[in-house]
N, C-alpha and C positions, 0 to 999 in steps of 0.2 A: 458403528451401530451396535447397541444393546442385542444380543441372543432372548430370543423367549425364555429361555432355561435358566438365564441368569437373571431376569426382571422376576422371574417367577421365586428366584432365590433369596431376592434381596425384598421382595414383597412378606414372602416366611420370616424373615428375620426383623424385617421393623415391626412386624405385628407378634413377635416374641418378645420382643424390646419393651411395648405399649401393654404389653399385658404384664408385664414384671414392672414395669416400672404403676401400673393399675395394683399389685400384691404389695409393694412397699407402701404405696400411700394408704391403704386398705390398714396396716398392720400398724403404720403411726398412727390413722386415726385412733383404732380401739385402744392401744396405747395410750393415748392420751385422755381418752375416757374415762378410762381404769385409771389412772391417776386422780383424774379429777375428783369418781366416785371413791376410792380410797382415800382420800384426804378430807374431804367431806366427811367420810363414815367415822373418821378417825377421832374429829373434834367434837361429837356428839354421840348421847348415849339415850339411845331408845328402851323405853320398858312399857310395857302394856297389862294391864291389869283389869281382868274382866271378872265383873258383881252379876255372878248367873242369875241372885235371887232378885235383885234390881232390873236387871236385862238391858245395862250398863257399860261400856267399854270405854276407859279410861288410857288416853295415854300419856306416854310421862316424857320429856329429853332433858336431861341432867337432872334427874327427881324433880322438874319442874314438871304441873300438871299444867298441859297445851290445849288437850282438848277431850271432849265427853259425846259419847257417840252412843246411840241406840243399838240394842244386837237382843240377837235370840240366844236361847240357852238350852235349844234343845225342846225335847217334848218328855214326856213321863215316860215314855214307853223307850226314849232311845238320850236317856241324859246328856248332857255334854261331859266329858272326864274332869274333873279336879285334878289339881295342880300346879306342879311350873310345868311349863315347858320352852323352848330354843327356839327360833323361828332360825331356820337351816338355809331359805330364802324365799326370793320377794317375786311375784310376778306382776307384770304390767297390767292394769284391769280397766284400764282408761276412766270414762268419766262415770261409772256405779253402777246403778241397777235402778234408780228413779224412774218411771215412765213418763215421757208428756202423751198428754192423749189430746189433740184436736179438737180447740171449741170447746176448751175447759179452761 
């Protein structure tokens, strides 16, 4: 017959087992994401060029123009900056800022 003291032992250890073997597959997944997304980023080259005075936002993948989009450029009292700049990164923003309103 099993002791309490050892069921209780062998209970701590397969659920350290189940949680490490829970951190490896955790760790191939993202792994393989970051692949995916690196190889992806890697064959394609994004540029974005925004016409403040148009109110215009242009974007480009391999100098080819994809698409043209509507944007603001700021107000008089707080302009948008000129220049280039780097986009450093990207965050998730899901599906926009459109609103449906109800019986419209």
């Amino acid at each position: 017959m099993i002791k309490l003291y050892n069921l209780k032992k062998i209970i701590k250890i397969l659920i350290c087992i189940a949680i490490i073997i829970c951190l490896i597959m955790l760790i191939r997944y993202k792994q393989k994401n970051n692949s995916i997304l690196t190889s992806a980023n890697s064959k394609s080259t994004y540029k974005i060029l925004v016409d403040v005075e148009d109110s215009k936002l242009f974007l480009f993948e391999n100098d080819n123009l994809i698409k043209t989009y509507k944007c603001s450029g700021g107000k008089w009292s707080t302009p948008s900056p000129i220049g280039t700049w780097t986009i450093i990164s990207k965050a998730k923003w899901g599906e926009g800022f459109r609103w449906k309103l109800d019986g419209i």
